[in-house]
N, C-alpha and C positions, 0 to 999 in steps of 0.2 A: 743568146738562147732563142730558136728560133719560137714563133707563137702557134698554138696547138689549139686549131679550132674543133669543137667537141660538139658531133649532131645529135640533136633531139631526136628522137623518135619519140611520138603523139602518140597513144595508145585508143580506141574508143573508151577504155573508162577516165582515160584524161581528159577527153573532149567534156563524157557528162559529167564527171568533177565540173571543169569550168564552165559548163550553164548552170549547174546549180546552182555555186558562187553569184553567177552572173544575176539569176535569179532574185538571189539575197540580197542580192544589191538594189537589184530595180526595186522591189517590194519595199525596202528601206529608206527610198529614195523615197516612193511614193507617198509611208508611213510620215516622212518629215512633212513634204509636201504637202500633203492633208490636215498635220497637224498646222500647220501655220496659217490654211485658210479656214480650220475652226476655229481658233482663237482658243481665246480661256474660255475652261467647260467650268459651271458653280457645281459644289459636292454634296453642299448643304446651305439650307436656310434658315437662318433662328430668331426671330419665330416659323415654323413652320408655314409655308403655303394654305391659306385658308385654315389655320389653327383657330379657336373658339377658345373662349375661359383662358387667354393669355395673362400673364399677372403684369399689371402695372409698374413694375419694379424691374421687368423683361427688359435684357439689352435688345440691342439688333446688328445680328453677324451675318456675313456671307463669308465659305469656306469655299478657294476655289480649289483645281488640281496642280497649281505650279505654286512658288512664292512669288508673292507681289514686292513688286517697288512702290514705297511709298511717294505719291501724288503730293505736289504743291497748289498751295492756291483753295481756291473755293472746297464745301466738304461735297465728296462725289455721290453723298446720299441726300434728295428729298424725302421727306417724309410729309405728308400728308392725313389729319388736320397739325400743321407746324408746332416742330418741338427745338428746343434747342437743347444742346450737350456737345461731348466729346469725340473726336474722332478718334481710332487706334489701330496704328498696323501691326501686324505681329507675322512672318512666315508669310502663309498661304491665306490669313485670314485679316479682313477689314473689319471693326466693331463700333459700334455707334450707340457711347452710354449717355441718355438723356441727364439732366441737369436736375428733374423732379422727375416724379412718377407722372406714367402717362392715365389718362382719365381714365377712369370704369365706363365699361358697356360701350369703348368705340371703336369704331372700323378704319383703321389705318392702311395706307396706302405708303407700300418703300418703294422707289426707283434708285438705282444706281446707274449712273450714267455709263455709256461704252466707251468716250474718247477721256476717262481720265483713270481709268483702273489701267496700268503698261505691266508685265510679268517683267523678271528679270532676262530671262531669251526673247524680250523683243513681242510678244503676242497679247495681243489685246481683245479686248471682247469686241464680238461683231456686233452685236445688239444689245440695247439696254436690260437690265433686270428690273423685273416690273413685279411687285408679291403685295399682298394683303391679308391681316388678320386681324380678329376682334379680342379685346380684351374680357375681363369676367368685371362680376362683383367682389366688390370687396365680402372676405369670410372673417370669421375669427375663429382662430386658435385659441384653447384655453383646455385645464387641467381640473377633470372631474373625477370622478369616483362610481368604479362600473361595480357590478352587484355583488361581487366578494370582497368588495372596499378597499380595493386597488386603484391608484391614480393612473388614469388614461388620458389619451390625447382625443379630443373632439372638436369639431368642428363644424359651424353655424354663419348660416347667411346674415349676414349685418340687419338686413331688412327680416328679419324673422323667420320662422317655421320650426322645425324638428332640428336637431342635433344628430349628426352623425359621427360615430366612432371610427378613430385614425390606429388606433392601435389597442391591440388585444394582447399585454404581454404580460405572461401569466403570473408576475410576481408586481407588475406596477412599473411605471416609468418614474424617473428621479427626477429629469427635468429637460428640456428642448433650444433648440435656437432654429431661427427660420433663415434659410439660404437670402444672401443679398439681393436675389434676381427672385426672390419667393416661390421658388419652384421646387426648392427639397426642405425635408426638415431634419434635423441632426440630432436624435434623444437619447440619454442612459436607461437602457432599461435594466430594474433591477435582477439578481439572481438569489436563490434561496439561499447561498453562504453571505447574503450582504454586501458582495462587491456589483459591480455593474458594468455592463458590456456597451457600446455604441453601436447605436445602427440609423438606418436610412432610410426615409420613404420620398418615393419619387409623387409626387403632388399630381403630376398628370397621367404615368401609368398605374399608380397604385401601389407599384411594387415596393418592397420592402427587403431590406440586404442590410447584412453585416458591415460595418463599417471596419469595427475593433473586437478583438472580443481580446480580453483585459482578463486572465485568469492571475487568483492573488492578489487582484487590484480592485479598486475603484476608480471608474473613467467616469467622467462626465463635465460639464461647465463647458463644450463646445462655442468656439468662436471665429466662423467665417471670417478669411481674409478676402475683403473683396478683390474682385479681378484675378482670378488666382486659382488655382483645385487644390487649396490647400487650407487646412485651419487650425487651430489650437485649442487643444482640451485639457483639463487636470487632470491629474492622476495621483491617487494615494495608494500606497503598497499598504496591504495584509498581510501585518505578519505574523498575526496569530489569527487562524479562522475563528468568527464570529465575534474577535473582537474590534475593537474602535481603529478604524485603518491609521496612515502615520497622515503626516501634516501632506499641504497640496502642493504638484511642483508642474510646471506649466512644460508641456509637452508638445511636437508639432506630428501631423498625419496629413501625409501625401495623399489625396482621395484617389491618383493612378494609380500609383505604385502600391499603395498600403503601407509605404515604410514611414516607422517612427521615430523621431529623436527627443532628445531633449533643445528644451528651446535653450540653456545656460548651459554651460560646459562646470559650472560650478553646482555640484548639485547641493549646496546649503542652502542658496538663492529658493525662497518659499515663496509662490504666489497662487492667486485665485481672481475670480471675475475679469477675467479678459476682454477687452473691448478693443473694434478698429478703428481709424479714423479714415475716410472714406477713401483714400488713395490704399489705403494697405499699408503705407510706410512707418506710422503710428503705432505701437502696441502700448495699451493701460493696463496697467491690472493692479490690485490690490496686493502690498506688502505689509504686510503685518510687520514684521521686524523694523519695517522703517516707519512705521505709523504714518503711511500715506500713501498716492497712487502714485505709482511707480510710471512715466511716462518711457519707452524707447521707441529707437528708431531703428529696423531689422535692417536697412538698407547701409545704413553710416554706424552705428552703436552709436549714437547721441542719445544723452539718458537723462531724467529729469525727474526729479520728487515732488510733488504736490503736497505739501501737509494734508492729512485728513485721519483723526481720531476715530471716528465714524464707522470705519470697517464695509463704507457701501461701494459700489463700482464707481469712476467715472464714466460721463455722459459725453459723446462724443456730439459735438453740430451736424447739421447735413455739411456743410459746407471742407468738415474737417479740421477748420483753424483754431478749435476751442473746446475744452474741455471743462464739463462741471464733476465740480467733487462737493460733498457735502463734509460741512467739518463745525468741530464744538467751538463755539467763543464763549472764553468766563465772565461773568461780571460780575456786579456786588449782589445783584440778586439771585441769583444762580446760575444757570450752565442755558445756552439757547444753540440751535441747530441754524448755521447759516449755510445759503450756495454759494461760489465760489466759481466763479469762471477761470481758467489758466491758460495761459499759452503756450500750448508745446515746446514752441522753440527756446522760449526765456521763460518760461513756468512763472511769469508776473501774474497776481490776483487781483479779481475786481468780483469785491463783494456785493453781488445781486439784491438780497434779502435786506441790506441796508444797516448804516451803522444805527445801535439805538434800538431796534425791532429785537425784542424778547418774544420771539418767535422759535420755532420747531419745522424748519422746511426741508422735507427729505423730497423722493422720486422725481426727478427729474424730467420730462421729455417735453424734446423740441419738434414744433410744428414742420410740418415736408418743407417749409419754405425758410426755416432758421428765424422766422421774425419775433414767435410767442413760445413763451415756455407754459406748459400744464404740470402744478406741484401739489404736493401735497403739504398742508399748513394748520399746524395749532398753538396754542398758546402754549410754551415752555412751561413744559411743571406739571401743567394741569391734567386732573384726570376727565379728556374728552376725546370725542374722538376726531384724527384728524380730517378735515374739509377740503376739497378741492378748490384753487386757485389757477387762475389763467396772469400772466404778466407779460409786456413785451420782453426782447432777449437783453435788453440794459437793465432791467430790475425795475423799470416805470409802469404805471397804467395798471398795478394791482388792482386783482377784484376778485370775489369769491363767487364759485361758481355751484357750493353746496352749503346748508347752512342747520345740519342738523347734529347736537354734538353727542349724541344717543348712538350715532352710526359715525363707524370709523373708515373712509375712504384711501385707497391707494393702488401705487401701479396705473397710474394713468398711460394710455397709447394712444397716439392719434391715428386717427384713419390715414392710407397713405393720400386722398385727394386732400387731406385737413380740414372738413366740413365735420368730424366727430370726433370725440375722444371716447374709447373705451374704459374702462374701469372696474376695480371691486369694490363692493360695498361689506360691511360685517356690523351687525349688531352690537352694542354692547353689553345691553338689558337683558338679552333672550339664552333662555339656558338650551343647549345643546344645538344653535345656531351653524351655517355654515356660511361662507361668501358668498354671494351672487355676483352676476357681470352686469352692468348698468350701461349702456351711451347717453353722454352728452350729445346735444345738436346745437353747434358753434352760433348757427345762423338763427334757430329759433328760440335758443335758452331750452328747449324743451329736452327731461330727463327721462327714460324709460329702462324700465328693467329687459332682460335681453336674456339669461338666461339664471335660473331660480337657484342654482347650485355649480360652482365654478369660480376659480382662480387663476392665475398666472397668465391674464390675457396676451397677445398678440396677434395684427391684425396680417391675413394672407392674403395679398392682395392681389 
């Protein structure tokens, strides 16, 4: 069969079809081009460029516009005056979580270097990134009583002056947790049927948003998982309005999505006081049914009971690897409150408070550095009130850091540099009394009252 050559004819709208094309091409060519001699462009910077009042507990991230490959070798961030922590690559973004909290009131200095950040297509930053921001004062957080005798959130300079009010919600707040980077707070605020809805204030714009709103229910017991936009709150159903909601069942909220689950697939599983352990992989909480703190692991389900009669939360270390639970030991003279350190993994005990010590040591908290615990201690039995103690984290070097048993102390917090511990104080003697907030100063022994009326401190650093 012979072959059958078949002529073109070119039209002029053929021709400008292919410059157009042609066009698209070049411009495309050029768009690659370009991008390769910008390099990686940054999207975002956290801390903010010249940000003021940063919190101490502040990671530090660069977001660029592609995904990174993660860098071997030395960490691609200085920091300037020297911190040390962790490095983390995730996507498009490098983050850099110190090991303590960074000092009040200084001026840091981040460079990231250009020859070790590489994207996955090969392009690199041209030039270093160079940013600086200062951090704040330490505040505190705490829970007072605005003039229609509702509990609100206010907060106050460590170093004194007026009080300002964090929330005005018209029926009272229930209760709070402060973000791990101390930059949000997460509270129940009440509603006139009794149940409570979650919401959010943003610490550096002010603003204030719904988190949850929980109709039928009671929401609240919030508990940030660090590294993560995610956290875990209680929840009890109402099922009959106004009366006593049902028991608490440990719930999880996506802060992107807003979606909720249940954190058990079993829903008999009762829990309450939730706490993290600093990687996030830890979850504690309080099981009543199993009269003790319930340790898991959300990452593997590795799960672990800690005895404890007590009904109080476990205390996590800075560090992660250790958990205090408070629990009863009997003896012939009666019932005493001992600490109890555990260990996540093999939930082994080592009692703190010592054997022998007919003592009462509740509240827990460990200094920024894991080395001293601040408790609370009184004589088993007696009617006093109880005294602040300072201890190293073995349970040695007891000492009493208050010593009047007319006034009952507790809820101790330590500042996040560990030069103070916050506190309440309450009367015994006095009729129609309230708490005050008191600081310790580690360095000086020296006590001062800090705000005349107020509870449930924590410090925003």
């Amino acid at each position: 069969m012979p072959l059958v050559l078949t002529r073109f004819n070119f039209t002029r709208f053929d021709g400008l079809v292919l410059s157009v094309v042609g066009g698209l091409l070049f411009v495309l060519g050029l768009i690659v081009w370009r991008g390769d001699r910008i390099g990686l462009q940054v999207i975002s910077l956290n801390p903010a460029e010249d940000a003021t009042q940063v919190s101490t507990r502040s990671s530090i991230k660069v977001t660029f516009d592609q995904p990174l490959q993660a860098a071997s070798g030395s960490n691609p961030l200085t920091i300037t005056p020297p911190i040390t922590g962790s490095t983390r690559w995730e996507g498009s973004t490098v983050s850099f979580t110190p090991d303590r909290p960074l000092q009040a009131d200084t001026m840091y200095q981040v460079r990231l270097a250009e020859d070790i950040i590489t994207a996955e297509r090969g392009r690199s930053l041209r030039e270093p990134v160079v940013w600086q921001f200062r951090t704040g004062q330490p505040r505190l957080l705490y829970v007072s009583k605005d003039e229609a005798g509702n509990d609100q959130l206010f907060v106050i300079n460590a170093r004194g002056g007026a009080p300002s009010p964090l929330t005005q919600e018209a029926f009272g707040v229930f209760d709070y947790s402060v973000s791990p980077d101390g930059a949000r707070v997460a509270y129940g605020a009440l509603r006139e049927d009794g149940g409570s809805d979650l919401w959010l204030i943003d610490l550096v714009s002010g603003e204030r948003s719904a988190l949850l709103l929980c109709p039928e229910a009671v929401c609240t017991g919030t508990a940030w998982r660090p590294n993560s936009d995610s956290l875990i709150y209680e929840r009890r159903v109402m099922l009959v309005p106004g009366a006593a909601p049902g028991p608490p069942r440990l719930w999880w909220l996506d802060l992107v999505t807003g979606d909720t689950v249940a954190v058990f697939d079993d829903n008999q599983i009762i829990g309450y006081g939730a706490t993290w352990s600093r990687d996030g992989q830890w979850l504690a909480f309080i099981a009543p049914s199993s009269q003790g703190v319930q340790v898991y692991n959300v990452d593997d389900g590795r799960s672990v009971l800690v005895p404890s009669r007590l009904g109080s939360a476990g205390v996590w270390s800075p560090q992660g690897d250790a958990l205090l639970v408070a629990d009863i030991q009997r003896a012939d003279e009666g019932f005493s409150v001992h600490l109890l350190k555990a260990s996540p993994t093999g939930g082994e005990l080592v009692d703190l408070t010592g054997q022998g010590q007919f003592v009462e040591d509740t509240s827990p908290a460990w200094s920024p550095d894991g080395e001293w615990l601040a408790i609370t201690r009184k004589a088993a039995g007696a009617s006093m009130g109880k005294q602040l103690w300072l201890l190293r984290a073995d349970g040695s070097e007891a000492r009493a850091l208050t010593d009047d048993t007319d006034l009952h102390h507790g809820l101790p917090v330590w500042s996040p540099d560990g030069r103070a511990i916050a506190f309440q104080r309450f009367p015994l003697r006095e009729i129609d009394s309230t708490p005050s907030l008191w600081l310790y100063d580690v360095e000086t022994d020296e006590v001062r009252n800090l705000v005349p009326s107020g509870n449930r401190p924590a410090w925003l650093p």
